[in-house]
CHARMM-style PDB file with segment names, atoms N, HN, CA, C and O in Angstrom:
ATOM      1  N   UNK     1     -47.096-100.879  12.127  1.00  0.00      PROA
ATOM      2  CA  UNK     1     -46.867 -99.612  11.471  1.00  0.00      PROA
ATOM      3  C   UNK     1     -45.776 -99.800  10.422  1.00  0.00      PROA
ATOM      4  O   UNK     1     -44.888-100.613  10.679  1.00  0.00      PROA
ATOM      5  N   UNK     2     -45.755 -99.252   9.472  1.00  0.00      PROA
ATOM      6  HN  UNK     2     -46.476 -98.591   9.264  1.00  0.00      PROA
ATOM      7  CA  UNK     2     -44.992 -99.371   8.008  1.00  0.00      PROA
ATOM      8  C   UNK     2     -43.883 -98.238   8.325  1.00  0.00      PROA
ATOM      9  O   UNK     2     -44.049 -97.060   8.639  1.00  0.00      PROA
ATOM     10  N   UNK     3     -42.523 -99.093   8.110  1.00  0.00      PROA
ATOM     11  HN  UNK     3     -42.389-100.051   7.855  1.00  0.00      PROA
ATOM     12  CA  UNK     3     -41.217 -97.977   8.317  1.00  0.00      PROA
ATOM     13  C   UNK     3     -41.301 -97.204   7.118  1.00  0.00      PROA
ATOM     14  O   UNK     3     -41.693 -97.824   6.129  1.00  0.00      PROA
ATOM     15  N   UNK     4     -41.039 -96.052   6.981  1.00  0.00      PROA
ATOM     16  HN  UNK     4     -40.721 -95.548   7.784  1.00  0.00      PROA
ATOM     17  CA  UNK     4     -40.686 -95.077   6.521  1.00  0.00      PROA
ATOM     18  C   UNK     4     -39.250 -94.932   5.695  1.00  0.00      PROA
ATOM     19  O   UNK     4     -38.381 -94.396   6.383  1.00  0.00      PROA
ATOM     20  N   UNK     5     -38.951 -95.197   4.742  1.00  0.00      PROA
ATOM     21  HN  UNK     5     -39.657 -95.633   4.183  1.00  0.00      PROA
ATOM     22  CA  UNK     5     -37.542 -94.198   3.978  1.00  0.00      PROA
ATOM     23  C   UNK     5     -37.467 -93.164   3.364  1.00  0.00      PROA
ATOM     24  O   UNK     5     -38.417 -93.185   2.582  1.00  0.00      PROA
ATOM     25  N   UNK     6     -36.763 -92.017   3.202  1.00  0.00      PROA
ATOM     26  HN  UNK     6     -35.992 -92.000   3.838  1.00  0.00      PROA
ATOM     27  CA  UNK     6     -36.933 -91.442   2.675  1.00  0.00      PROA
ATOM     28  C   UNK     6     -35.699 -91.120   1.943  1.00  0.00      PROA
ATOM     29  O   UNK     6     -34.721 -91.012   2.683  1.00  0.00      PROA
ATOM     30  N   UNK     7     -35.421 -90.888   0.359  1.00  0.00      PROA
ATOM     31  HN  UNK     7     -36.216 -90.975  -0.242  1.00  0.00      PROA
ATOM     32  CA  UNK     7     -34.509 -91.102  -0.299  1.00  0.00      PROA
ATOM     33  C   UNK     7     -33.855 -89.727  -1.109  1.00  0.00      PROA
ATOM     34  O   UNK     7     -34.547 -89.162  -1.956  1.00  0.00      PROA
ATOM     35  N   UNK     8     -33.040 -89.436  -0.920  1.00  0.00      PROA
ATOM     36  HN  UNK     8     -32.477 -89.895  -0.232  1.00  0.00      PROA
ATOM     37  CA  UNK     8     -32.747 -88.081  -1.528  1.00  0.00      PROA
ATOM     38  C   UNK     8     -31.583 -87.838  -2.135  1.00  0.00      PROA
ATOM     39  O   UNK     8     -30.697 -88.588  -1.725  1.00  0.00      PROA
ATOM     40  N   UNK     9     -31.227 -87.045  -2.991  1.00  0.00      PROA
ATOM     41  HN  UNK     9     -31.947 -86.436  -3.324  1.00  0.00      PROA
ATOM     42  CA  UNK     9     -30.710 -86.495  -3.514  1.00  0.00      PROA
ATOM     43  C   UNK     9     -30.432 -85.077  -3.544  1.00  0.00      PROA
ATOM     44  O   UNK     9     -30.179 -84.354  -4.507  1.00  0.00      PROA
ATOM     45  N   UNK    10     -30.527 -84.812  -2.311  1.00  0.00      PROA
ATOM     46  HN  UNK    10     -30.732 -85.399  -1.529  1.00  0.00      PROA
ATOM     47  CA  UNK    10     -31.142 -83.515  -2.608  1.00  0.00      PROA
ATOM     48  C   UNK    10     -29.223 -82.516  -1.925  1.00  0.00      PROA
ATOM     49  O   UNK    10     -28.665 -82.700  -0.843  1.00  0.00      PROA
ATOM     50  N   UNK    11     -28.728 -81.487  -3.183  1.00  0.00      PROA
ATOM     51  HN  UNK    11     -29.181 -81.337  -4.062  1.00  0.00      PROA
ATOM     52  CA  UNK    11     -27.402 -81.310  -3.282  1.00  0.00      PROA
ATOM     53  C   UNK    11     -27.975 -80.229  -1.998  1.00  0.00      PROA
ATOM     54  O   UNK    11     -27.420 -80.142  -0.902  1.00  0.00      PROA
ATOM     55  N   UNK    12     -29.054 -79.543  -2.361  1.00  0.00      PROA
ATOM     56  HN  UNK    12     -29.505 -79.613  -3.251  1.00  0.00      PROA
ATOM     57  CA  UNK    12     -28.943 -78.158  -1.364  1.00  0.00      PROA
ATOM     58  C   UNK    12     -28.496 -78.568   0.291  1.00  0.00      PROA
ATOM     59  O   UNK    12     -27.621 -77.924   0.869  1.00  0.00      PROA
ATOM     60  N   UNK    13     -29.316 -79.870   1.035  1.00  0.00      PROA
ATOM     61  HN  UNK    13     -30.028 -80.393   0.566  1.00  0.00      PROA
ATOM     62  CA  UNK    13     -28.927 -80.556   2.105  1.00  0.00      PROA
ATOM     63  C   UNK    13     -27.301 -80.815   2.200  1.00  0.00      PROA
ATOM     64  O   UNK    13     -26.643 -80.440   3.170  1.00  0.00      PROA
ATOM     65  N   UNK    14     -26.846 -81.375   1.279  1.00  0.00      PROA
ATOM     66  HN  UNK    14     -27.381 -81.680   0.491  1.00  0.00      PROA
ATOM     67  CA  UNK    14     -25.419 -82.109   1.392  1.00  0.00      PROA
ATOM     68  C   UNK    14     -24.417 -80.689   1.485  1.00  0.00      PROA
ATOM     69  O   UNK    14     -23.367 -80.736   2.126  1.00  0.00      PROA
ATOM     70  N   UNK    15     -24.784 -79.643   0.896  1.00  0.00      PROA
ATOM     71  HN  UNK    15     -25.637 -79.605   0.375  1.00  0.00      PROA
ATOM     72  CA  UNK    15     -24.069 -78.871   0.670  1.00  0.00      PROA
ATOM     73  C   UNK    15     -24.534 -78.059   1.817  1.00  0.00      PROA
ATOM     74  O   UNK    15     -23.444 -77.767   2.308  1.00  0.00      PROA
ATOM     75  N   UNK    16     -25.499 -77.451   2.639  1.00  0.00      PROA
ATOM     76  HN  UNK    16     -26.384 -77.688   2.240  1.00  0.00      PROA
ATOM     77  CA  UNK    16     -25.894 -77.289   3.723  1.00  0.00      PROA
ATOM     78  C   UNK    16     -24.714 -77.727   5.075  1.00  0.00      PROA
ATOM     79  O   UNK    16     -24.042 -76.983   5.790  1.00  0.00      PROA
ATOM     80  N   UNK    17     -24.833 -79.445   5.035  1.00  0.00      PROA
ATOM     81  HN  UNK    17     -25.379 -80.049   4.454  1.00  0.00      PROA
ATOM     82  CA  UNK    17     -24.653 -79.801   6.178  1.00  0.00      PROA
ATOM     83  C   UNK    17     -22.685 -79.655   6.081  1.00  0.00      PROA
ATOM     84  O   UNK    17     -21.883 -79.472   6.996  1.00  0.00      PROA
ATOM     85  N   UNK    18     -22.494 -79.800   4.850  1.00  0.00      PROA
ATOM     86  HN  UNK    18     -23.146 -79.949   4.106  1.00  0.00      PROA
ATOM     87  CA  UNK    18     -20.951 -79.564   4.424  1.00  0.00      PROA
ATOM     88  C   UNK    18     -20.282 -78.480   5.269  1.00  0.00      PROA
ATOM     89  O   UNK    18     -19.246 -78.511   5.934  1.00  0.00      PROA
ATOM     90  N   UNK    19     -21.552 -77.106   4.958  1.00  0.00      PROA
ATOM     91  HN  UNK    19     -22.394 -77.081   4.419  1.00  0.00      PROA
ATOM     92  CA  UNK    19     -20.851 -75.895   5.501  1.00  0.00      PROA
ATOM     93  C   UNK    19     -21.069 -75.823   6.879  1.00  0.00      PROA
ATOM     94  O   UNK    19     -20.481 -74.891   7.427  1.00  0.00      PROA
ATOM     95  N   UNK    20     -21.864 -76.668   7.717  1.00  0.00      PROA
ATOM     96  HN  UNK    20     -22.341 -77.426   7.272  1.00  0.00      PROA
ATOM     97  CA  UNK    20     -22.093 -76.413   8.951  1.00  0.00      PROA
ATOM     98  C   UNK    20     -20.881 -77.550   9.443  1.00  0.00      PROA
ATOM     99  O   UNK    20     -20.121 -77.357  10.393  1.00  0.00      PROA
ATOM    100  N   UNK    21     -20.887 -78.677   8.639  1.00  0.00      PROA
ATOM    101  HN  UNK    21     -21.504 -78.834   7.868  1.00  0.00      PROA
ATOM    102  CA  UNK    21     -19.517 -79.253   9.557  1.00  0.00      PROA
ATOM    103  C   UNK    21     -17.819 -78.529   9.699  1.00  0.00      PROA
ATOM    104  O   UNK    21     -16.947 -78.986  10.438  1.00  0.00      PROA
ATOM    105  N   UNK    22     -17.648 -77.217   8.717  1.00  0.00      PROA
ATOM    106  HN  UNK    22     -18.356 -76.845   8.117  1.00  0.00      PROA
ATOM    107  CA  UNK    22     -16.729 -77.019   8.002  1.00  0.00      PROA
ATOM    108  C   UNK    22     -16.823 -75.375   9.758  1.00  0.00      PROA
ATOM    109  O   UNK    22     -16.068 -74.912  10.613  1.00  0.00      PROA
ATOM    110  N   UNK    23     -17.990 -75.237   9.369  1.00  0.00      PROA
ATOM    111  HN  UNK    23     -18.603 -75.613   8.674  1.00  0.00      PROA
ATOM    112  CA  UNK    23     -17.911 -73.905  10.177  1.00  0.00      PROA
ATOM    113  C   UNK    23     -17.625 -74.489  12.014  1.00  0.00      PROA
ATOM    114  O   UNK    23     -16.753 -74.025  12.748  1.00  0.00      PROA
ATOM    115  N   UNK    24     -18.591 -75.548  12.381  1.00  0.00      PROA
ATOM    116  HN  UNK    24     -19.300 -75.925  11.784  1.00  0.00      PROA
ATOM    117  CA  UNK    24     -18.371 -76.240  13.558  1.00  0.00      PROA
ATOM    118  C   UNK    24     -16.842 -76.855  13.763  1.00  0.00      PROA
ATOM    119  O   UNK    24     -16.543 -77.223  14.900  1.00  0.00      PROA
ATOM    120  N   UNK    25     -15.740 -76.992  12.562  1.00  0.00      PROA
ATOM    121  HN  UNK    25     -15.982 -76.693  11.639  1.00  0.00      PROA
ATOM    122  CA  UNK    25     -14.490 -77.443  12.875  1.00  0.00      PROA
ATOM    123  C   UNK    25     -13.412 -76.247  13.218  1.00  0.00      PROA
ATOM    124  O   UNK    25     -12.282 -76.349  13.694  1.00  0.00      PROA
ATOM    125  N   UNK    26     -14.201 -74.992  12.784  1.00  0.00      PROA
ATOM    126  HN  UNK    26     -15.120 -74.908  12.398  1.00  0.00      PROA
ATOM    127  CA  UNK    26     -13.307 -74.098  12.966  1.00  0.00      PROA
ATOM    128  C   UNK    26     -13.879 -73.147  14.159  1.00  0.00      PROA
ATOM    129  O   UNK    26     -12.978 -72.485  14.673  1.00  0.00      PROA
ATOM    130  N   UNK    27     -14.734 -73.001  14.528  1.00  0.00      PROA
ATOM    131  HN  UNK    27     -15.466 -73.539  14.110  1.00  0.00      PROA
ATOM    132  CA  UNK    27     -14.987 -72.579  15.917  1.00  0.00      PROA
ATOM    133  C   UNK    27     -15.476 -73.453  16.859  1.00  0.00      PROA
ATOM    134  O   UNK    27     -16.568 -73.923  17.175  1.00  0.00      PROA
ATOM    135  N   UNK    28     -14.257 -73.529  17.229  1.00  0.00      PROA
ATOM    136  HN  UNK    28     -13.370 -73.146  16.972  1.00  0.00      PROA
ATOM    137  CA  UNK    28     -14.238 -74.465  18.457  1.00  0.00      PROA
ATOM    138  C   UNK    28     -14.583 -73.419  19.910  1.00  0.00      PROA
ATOM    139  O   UNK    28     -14.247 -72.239  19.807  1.00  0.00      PROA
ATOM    140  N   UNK    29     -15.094 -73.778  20.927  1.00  0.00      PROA
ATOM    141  HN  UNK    29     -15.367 -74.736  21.010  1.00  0.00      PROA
ATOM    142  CA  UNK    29     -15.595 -73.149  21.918  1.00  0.00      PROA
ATOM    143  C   UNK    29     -16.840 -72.075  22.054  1.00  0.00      PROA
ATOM    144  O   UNK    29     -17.973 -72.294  21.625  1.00  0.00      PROA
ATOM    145  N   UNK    30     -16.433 -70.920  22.706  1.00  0.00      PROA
ATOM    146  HN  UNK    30     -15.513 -70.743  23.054  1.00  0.00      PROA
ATOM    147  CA  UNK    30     -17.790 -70.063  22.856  1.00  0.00      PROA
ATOM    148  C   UNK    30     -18.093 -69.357  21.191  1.00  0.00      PROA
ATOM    149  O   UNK    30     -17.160 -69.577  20.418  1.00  0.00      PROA
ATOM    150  N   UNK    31     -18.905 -68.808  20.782  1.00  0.00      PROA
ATOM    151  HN  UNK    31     -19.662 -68.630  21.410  1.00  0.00      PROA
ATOM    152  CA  UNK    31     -19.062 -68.164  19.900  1.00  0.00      PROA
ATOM    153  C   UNK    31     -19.565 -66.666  20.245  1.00  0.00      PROA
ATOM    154  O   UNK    31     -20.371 -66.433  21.145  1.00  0.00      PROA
ATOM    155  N   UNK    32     -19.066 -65.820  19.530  1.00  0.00      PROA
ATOM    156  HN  UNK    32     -18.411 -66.010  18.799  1.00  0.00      PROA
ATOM    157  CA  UNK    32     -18.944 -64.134  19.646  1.00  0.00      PROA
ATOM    158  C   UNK    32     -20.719 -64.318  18.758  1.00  0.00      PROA
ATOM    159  O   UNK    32     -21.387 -65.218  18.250  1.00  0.00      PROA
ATOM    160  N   UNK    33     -20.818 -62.943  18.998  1.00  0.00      PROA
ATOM    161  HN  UNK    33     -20.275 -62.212  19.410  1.00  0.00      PROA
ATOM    162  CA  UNK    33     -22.606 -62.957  18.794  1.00  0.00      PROA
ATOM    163  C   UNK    33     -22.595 -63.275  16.803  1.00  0.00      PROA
ATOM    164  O   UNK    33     -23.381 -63.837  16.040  1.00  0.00      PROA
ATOM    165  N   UNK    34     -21.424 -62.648  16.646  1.00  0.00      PROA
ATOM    166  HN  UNK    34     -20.786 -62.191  17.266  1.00  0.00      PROA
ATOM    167  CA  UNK    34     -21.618 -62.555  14.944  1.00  0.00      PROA
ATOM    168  C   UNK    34     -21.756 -64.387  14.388  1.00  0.00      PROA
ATOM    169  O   UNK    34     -22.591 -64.949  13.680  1.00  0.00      PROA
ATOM    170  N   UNK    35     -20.608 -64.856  15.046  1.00  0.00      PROA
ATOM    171  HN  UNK    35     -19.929 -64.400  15.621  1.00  0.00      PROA
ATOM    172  CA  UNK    35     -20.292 -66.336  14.798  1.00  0.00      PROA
ATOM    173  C   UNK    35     -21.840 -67.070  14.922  1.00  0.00      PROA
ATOM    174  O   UNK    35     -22.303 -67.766  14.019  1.00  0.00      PROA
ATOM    175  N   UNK    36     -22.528 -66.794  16.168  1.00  0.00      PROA
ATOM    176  HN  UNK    36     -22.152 -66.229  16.902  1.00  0.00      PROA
ATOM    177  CA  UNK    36     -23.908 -67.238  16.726  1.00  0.00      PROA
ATOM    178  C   UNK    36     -25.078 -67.188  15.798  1.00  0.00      PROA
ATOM    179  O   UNK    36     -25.912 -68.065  15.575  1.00  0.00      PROA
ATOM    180  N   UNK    37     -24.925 -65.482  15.097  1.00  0.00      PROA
ATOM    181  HN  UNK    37     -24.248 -64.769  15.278  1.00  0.00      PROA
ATOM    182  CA  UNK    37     -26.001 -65.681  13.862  1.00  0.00      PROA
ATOM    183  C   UNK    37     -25.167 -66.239  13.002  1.00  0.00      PROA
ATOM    184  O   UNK    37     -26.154 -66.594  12.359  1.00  0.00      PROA
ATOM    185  N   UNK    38     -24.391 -66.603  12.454  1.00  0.00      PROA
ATOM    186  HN  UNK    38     -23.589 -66.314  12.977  1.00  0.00      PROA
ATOM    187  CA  UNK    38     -23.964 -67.380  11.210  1.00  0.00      PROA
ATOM    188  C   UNK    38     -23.980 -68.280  11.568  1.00  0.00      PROA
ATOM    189  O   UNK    38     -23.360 -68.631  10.564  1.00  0.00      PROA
ATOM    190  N   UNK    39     -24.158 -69.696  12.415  1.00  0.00      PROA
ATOM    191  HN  UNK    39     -24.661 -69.411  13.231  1.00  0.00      PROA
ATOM    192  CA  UNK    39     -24.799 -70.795  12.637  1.00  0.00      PROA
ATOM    193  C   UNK    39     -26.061 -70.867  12.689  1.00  0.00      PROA
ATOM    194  O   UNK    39     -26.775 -71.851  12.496  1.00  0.00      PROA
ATOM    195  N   UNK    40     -26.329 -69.869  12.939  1.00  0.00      PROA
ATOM    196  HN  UNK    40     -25.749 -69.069  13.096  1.00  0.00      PROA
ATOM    197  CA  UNK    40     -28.391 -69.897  12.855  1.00  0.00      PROA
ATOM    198  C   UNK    40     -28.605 -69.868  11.888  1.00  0.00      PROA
ATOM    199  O   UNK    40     -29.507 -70.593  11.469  1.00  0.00      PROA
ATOM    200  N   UNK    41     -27.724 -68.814  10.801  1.00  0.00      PROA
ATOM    201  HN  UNK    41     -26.990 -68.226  11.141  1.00  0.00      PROA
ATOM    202  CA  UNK    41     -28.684 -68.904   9.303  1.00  0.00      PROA
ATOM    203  C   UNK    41     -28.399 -70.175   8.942  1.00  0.00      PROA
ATOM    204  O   UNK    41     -29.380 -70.827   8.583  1.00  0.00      PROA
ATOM    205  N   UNK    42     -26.866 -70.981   8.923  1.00  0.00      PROA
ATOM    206  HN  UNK    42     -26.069 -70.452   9.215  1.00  0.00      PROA
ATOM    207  CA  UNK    42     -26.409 -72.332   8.576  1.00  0.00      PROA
ATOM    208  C   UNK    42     -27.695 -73.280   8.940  1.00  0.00      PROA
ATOM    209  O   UNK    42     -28.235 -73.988   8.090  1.00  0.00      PROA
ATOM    210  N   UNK    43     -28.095 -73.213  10.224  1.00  0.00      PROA
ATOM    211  HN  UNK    43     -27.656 -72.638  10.915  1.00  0.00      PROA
ATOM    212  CA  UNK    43     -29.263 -74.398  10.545  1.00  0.00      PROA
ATOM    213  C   UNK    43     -30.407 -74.110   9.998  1.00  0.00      PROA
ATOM    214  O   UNK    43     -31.023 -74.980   9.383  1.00  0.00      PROA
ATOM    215  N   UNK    44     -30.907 -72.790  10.133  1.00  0.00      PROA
ATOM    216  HN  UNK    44     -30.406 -72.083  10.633  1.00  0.00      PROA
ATOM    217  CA  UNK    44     -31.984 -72.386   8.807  1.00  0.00      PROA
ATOM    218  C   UNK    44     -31.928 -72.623   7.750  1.00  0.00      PROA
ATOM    219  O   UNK    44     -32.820 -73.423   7.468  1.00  0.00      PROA
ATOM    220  N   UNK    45     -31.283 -72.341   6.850  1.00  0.00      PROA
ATOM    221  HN  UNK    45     -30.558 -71.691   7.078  1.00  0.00      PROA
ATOM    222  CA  UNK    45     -31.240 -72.842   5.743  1.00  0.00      PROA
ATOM    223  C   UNK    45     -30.726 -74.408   5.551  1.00  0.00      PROA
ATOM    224  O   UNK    45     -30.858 -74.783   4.386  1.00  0.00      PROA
ATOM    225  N   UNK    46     -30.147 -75.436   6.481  1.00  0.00      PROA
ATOM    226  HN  UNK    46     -30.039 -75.131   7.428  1.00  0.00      PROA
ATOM    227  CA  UNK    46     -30.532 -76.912   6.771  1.00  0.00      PROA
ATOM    228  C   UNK    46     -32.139 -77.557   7.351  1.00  0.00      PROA
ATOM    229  O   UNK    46     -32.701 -78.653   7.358  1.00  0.00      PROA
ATOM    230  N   UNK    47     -32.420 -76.278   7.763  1.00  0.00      PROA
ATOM    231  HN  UNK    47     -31.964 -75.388   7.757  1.00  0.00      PROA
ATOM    232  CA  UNK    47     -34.171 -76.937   8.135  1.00  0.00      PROA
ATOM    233  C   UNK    47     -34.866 -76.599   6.985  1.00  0.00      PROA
ATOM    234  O   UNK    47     -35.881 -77.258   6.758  1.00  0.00      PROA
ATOM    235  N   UNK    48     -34.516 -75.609   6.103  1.00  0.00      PROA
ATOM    236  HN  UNK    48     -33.691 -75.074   6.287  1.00  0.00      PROA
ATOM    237  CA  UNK    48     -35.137 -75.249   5.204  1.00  0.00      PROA
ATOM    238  C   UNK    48     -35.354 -76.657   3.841  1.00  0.00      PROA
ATOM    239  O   UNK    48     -36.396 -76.995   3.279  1.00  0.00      PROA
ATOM    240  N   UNK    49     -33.913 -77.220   3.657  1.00  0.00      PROA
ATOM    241  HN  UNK    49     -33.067 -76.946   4.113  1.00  0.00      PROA
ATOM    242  CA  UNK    49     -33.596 -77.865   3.111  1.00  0.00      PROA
ATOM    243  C   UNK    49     -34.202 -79.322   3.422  1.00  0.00      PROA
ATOM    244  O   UNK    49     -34.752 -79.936   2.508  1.00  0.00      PROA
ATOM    245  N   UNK    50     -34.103 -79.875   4.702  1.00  0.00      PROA
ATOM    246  HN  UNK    50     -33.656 -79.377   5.445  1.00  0.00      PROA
ATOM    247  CA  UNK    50     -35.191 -80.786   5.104  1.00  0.00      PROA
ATOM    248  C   UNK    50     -35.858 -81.136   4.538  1.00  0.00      PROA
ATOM    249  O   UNK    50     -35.944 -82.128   3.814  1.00  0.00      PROA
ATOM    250  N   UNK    51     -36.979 -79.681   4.991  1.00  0.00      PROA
ATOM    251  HN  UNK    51     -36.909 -78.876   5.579  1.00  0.00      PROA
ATOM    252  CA  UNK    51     -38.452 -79.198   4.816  1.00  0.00      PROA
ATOM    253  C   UNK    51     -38.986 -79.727   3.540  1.00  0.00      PROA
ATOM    254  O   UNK    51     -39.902 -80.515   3.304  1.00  0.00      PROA
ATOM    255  N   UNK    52     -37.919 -78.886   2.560  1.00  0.00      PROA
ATOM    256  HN  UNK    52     -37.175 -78.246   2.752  1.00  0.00      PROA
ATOM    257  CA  UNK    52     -38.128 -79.462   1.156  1.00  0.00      PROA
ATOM    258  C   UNK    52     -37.991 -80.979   1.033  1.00  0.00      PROA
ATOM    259  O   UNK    52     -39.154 -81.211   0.701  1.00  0.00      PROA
ATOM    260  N   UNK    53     -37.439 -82.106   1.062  1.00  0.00      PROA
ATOM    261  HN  UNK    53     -36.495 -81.918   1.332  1.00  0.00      PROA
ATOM    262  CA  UNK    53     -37.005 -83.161   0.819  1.00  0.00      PROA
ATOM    263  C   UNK    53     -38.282 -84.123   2.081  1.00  0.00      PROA
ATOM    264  O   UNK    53     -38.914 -85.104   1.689  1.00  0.00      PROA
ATOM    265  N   UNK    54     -38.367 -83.764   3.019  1.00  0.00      PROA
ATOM    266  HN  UNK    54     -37.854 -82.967   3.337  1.00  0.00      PROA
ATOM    267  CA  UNK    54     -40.237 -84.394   3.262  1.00  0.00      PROA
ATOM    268  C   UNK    54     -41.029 -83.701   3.213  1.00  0.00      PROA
ATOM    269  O   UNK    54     -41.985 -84.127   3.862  1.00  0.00      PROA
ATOM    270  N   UNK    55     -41.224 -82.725   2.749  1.00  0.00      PROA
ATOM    271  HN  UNK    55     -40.448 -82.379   2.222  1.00  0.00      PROA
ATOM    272  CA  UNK    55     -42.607 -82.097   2.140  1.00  0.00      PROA
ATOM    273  C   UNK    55     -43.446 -81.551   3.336  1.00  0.00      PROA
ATOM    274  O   UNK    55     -44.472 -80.879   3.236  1.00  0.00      PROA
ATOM    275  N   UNK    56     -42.588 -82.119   4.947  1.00  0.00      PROA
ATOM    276  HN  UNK    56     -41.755 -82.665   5.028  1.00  0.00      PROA
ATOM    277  CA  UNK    56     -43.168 -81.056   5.390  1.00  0.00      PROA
ATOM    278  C   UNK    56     -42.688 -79.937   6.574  1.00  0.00      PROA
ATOM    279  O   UNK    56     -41.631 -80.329   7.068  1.00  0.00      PROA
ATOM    280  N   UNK    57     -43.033 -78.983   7.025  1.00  0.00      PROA
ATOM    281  HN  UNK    57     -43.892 -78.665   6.623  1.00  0.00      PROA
ATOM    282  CA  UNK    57     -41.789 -77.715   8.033  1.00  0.00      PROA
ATOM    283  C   UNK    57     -41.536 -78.463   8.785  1.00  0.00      PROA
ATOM    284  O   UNK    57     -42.157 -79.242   9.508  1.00  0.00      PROA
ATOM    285  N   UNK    58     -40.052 -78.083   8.514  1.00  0.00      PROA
ATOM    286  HN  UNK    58     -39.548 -77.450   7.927  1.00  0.00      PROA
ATOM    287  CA  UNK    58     -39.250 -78.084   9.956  1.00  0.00      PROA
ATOM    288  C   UNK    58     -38.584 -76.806  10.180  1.00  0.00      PROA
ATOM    289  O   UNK    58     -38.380 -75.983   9.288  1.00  0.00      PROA
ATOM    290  N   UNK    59     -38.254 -76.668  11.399  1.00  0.00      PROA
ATOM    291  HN  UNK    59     -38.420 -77.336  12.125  1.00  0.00      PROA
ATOM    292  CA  UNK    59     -37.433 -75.516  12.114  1.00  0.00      PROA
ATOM    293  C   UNK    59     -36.822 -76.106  12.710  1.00  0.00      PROA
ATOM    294  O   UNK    59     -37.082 -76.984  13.532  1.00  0.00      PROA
ATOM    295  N   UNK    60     -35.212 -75.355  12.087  1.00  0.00      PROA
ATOM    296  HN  UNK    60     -35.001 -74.641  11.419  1.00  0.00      PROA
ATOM    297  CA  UNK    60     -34.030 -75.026  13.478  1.00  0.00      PROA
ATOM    298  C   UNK    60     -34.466 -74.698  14.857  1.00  0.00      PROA
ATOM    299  O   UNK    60     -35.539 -74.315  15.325  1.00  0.00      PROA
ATOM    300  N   UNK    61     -33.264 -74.976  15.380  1.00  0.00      PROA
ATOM    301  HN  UNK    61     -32.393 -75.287  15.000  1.00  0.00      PROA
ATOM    302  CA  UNK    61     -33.509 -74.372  17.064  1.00  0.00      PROA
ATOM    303  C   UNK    61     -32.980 -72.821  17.095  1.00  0.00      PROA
ATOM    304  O   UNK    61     -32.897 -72.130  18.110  1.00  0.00      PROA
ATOM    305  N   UNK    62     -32.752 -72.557  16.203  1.00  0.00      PROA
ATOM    306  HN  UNK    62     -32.819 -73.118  15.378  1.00  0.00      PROA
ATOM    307  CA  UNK    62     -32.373 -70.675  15.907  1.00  0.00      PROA
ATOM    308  C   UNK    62     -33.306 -70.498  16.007  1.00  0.00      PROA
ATOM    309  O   UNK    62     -33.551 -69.638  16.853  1.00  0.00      PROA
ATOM    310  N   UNK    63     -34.537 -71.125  15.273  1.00  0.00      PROA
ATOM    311  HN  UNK    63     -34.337 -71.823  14.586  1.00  0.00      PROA
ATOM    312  CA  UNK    63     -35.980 -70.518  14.749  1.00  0.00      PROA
ATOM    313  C   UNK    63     -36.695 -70.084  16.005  1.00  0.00      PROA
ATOM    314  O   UNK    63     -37.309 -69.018  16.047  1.00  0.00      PROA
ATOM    315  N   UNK    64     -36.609 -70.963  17.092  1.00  0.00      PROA
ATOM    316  HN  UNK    64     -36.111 -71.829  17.058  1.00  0.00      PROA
ATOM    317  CA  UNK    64     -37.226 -70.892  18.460  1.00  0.00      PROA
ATOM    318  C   UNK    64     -36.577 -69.940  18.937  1.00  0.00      PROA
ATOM    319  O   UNK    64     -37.237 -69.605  19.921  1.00  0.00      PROA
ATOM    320  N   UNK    65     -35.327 -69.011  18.835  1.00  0.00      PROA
ATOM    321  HN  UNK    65     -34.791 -69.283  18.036  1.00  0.00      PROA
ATOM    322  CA  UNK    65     -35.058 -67.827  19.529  1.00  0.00      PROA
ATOM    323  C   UNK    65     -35.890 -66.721  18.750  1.00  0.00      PROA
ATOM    324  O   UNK    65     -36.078 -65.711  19.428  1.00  0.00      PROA
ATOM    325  N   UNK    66     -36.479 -66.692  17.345  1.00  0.00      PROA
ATOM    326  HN  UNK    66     -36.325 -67.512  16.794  1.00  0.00      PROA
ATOM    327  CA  UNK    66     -36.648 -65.612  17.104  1.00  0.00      PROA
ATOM    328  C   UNK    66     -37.982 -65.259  17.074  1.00  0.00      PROA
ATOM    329  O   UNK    66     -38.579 -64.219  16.793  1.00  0.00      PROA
ATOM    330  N   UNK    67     -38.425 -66.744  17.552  1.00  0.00      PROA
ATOM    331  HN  UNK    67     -37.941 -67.588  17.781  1.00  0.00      PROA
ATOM    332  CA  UNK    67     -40.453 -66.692  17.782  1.00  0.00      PROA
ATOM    333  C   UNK    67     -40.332 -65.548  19.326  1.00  0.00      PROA
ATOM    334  O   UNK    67     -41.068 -64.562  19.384  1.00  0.00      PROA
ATOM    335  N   UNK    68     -39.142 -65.922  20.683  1.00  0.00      PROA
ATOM    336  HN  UNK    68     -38.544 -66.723  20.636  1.00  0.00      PROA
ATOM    337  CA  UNK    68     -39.267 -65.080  21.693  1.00  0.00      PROA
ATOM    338  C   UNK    68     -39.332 -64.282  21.609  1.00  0.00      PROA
ATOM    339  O   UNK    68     -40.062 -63.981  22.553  1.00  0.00      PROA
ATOM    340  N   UNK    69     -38.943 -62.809  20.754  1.00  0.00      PROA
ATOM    341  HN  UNK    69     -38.350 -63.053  19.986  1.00  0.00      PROA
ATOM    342  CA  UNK    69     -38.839 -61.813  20.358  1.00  0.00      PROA
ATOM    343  C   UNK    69     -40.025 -61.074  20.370  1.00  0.00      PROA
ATOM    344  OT1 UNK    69     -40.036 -59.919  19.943  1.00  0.00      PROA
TER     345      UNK     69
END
């Protein structure tokens, strides 16, 4: 089987994962419900970003709470 690379440039990702390391350094421990959706949209819009850069969906694990609904 032929390995795979995939090469990117892609700023929306870098800048994505920037704000999720930036938000994960400052809440440390449990998160209050507000904190909880503002990491979900953070990983949404990092799966979103993915998605784009291999061409094909991915979903966050936020995404799987809101299919239960």
């Amino acid at each position: 089987m032929e390995d795979v690379t995939v090469h990117t440039d892609s700023g929306d990702l870098f800048d994505v994962e920037e704000e999720i390391q930036d938000f994960l350094g400052q809440n440390k421990g449990a998160l209050t419900d507000e904190e909880r959706d503002e990491l979900g949209e953070l990983l949404d819009r990092r799966a979103a970003a993915i998605s784009d850069v291999l061409g094909v969906e991915v979903n966050s694990v936020s995404s799987l709470r809101d299919d239960e609904s």
